[in-house]
C-alpha positions in Angstrom: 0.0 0.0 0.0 1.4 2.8 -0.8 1.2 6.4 1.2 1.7 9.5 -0.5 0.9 12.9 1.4 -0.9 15.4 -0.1 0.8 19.0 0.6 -1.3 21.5 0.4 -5.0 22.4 -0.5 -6.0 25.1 -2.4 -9.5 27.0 -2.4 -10.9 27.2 -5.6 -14.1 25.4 -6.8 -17.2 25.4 -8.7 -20.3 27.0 -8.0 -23.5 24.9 -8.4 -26.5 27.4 -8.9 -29.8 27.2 -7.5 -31.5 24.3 -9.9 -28.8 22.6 -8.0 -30.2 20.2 -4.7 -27.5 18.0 -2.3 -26.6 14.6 -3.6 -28.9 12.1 -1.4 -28.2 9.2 -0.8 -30.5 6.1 0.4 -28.8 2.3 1.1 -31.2 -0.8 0.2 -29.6 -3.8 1.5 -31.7 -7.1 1.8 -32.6 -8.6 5.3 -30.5 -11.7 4.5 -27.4 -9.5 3.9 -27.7 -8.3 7.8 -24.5 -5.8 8.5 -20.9 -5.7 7.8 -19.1 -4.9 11.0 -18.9 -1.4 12.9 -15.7 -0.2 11.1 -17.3 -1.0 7.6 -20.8 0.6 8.3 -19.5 3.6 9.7 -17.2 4.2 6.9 -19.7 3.4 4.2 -22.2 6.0 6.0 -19.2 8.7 6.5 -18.7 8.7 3.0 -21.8 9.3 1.9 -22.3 12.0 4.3 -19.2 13.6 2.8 -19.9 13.3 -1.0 -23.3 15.1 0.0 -22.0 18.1 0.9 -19.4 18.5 -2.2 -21.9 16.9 -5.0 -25.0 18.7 -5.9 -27.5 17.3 -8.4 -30.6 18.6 -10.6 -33.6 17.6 -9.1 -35.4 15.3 -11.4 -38.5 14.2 -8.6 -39.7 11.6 -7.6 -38.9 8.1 -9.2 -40.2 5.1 -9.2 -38.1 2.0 -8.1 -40.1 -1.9 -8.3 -38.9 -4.6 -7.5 -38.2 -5.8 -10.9 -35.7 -2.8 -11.2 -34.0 -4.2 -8.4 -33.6 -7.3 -9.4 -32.6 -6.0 -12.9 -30.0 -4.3 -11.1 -28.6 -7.4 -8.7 -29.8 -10.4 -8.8 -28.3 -10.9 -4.7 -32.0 -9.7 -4.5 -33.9 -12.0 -5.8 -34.6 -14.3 -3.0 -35.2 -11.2 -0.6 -38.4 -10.6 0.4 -37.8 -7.8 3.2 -35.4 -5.1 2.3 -34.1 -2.4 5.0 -34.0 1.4 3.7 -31.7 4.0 5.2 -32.1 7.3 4.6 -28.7 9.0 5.9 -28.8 12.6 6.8 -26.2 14.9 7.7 -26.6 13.7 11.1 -28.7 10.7 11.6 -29.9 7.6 10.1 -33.4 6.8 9.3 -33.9 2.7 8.9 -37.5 1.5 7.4 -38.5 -2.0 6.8 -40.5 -2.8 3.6 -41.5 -6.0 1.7 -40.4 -6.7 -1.7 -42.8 -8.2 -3.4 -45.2 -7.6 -6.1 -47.1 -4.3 -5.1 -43.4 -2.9 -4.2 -43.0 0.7 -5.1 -40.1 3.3 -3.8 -41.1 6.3 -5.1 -37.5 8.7 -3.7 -35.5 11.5 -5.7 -32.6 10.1 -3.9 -29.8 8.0 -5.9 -30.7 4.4 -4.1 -27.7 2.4 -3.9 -27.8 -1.1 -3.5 -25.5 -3.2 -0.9 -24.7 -6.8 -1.9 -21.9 -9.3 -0.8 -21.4 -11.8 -3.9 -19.1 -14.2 -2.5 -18.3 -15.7 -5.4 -16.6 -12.5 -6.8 -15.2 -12.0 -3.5 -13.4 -15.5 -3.3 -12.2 -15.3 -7.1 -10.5 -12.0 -6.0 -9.0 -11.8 -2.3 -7.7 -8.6 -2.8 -10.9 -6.7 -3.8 -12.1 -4.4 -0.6 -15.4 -3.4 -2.6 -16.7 -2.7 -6.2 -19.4 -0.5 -7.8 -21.3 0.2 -10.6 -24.9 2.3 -11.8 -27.3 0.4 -13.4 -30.7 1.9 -14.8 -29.7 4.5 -17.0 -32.7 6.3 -18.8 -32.5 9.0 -21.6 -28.8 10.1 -20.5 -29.9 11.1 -17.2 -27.8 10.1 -13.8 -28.7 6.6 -12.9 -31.8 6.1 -10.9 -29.8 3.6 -9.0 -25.9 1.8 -8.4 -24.6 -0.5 -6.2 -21.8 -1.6 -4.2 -20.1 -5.1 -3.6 -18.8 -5.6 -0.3 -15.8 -8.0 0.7 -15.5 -8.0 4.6 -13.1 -10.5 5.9 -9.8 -10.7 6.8 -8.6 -8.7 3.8 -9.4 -5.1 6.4 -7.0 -5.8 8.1 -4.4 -3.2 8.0 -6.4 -1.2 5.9 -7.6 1.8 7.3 -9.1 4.4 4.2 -12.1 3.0 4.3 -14.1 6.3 3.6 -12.0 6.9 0.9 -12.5 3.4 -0.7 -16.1 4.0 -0.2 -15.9 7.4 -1.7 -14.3 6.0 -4.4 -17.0 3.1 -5.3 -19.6 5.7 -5.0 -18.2 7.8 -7.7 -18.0 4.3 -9.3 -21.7 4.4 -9.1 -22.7 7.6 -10.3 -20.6 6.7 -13.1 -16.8 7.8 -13.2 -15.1 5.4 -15.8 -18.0 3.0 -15.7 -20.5 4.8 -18.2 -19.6 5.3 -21.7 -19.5 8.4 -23.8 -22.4 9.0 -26.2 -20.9 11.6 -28.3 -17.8 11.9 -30.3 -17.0 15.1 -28.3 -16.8 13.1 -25.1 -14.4 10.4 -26.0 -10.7 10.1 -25.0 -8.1 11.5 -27.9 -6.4 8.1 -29.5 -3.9 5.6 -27.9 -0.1 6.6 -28.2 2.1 4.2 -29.1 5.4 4.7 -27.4 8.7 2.5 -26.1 10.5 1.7 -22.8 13.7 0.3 -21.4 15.0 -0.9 -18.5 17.9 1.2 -17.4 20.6 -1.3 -17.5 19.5 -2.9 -20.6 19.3 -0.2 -22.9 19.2 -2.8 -25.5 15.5 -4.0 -24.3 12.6 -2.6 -25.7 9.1 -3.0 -25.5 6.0 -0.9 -27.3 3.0 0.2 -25.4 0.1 1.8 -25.4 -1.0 4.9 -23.5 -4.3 5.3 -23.1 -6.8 8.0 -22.2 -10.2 8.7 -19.7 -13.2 9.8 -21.5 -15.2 12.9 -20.2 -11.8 14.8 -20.1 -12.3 18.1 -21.7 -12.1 20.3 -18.4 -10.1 18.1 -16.8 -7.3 17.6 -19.1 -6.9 21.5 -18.8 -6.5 21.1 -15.2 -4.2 18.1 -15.3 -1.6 20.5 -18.3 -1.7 23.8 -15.3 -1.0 21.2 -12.3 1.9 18.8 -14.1 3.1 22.0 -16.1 3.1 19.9 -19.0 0.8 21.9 -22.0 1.3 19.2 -24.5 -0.7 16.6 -22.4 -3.2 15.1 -24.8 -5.2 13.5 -22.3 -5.8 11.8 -18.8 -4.0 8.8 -18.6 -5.5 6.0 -17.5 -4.0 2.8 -15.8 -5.8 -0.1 -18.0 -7.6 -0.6 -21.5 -11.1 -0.3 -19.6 -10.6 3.3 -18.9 -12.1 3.1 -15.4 -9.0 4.9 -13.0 -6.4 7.5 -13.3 -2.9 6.1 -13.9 -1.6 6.1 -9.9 2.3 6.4 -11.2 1.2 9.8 -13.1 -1.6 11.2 -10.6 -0.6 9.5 -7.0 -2.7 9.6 -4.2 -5.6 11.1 -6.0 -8.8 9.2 -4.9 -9.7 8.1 -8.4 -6.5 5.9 -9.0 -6.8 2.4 -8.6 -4.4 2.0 -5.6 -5.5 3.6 -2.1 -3.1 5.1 0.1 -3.7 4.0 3.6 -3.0 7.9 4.5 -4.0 10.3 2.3 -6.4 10.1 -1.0 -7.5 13.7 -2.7 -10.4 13.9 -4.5 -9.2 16.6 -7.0 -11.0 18.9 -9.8 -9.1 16.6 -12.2 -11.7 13.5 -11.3 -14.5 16.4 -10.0 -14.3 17.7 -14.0 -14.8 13.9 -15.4 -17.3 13.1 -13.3 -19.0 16.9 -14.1 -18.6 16.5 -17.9 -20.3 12.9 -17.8 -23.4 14.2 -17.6 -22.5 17.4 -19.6 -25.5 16.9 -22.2 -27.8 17.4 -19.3 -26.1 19.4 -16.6 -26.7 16.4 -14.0 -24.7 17.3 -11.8 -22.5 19.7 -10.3 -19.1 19.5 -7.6 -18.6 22.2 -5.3 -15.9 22.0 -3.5 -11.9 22.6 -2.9 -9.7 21.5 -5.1 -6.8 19.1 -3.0 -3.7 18.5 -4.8 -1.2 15.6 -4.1 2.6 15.2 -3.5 3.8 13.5 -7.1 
């Protein structure tokens, strides 16, 4: 694990306008799930609590969730038939019991995110803390719900940014590298091709690919001004599926796909990406400061 400091935080951000409500969250997990353990649940909730004061969203109304949109979105629910809501506020935690069955109807304007604990994916990877994704996506808009796959275990120990990780898989599930563009405007610039060596084997080659986020207009702007690099064509990313940052270029930012058990900085690099994904509507809107990170 690596731990990179952050050095200093500067204060300039975005300003959401009025249209613009808090980012709300609400938790469905099924009764059969039960709990993960203290540490867990209280970072899960303290990470949503933070997100909803620096993310504000257009407020589309009321939705409707059914049970077959649940089940469309993880199938851990299909056996459930009692599902626990809770509503977390800036202070408190409102828990509701409801049946899901047939005449099941949510009707919320928060983001419902859905807790799960697939075992199977779990096992197949021991090193995997937790994974997200959104699911129901309608006409372009922010997804009416994600969820989050939890691996409790053994595998905390030592770890100890679990808000960040949560923070992290929550930006997963609004849809930061998981959602892909739908205009030619919004895609990353083309792979490069380049070379590298080892340094005592200058004779050793080997070509590679660098390849680039989508949604990066803004934030490729921010990323020349911070690296002092103006040629940049793009944010790098660390794998062909164009989910993270590349960790060796932007460190402890919160968005690469290596946690530091110290320090991870939610930047306006990752801010602007997440901003510009929902660009064609105005979606969604991140006010806050803008933390840079020791390189």
């Amino acid at each position: 694990m690596r731990s990179l400091i952050a050095l200093f935080t500067i204060s300039v951000f975005t300003i959401c306008d009025s249209k613009y409500v808090p980012l709300s969250i609400v938790t469905i997990r099924s009764n059969q799930l039960g709990s993960f353990d203290a540490r867990i649940e209280q970072s899960l909730t303290d990470a949503i609590r933070n997100l909803s004061g620096i993310i504000s969203v257009l407020d589309y109304g009321e939705r409707n969730i059914t049970r077959a949109i649940i089940h469309q979105c993880s199938t851990r629910f299909m056996s459930a038939t009692t599902i626990i809501l809770s509503n977390i506020g800036e202070r408190r935690t409102f828990e509701e019991k409801m049946r899901l069955n047939d005449l099941f109807l949510l009707k919320t304007s928060r983001f419902a995110l859905l807790l799960e604990n697939n075992k199977k994916l779990c096992k197949s990877q021991p090193q995997m803390l937790a994974s997200a994704s959104p699911c129901i996506v309608q006409d372009n808009k922010r997804p009416l719900l994600g969820f989050i796959n939890i691996c409790p275990g053994m595998r905390w120990n030592g770890f100890y940014a679990g808000v960040d990780l949560f923070r992290h898989e929550i930006l997963h599930s609004l849809g930061f590298g998981t959602l892909m563009p739908s205009t030619e405007s919004q895609k990353s610039p083309g792979n490069v091709l380049y070379k590298w060596t080892y340094p005592w084997s200058m004779t050793f080659k080997k070509q590679a690919k660098r390849r680039f986020l989508d949604f990066a207009q803004k934030a490729v702007i921010e990323a020349r001004k911070h690296l002092g690099c103006p040629s940049l064509v793009g944010i790098e990313t660390d794998s062909a599926d164009k989910i993270h940052l590349n960790e060796y270029v932007y460190g402890n930012e919160l968005m690469t796909p290596i946690l530091s058990n110290v320090s991870n900085r939610f930047s306006y690099i990752s801010a602007a990406i997440l901003e510009e994904t929902y660009f064609g509507d105005n979606g969604l809107c991140i006010a806050m400061y803008i933390e840079y990170w020791n390189l």
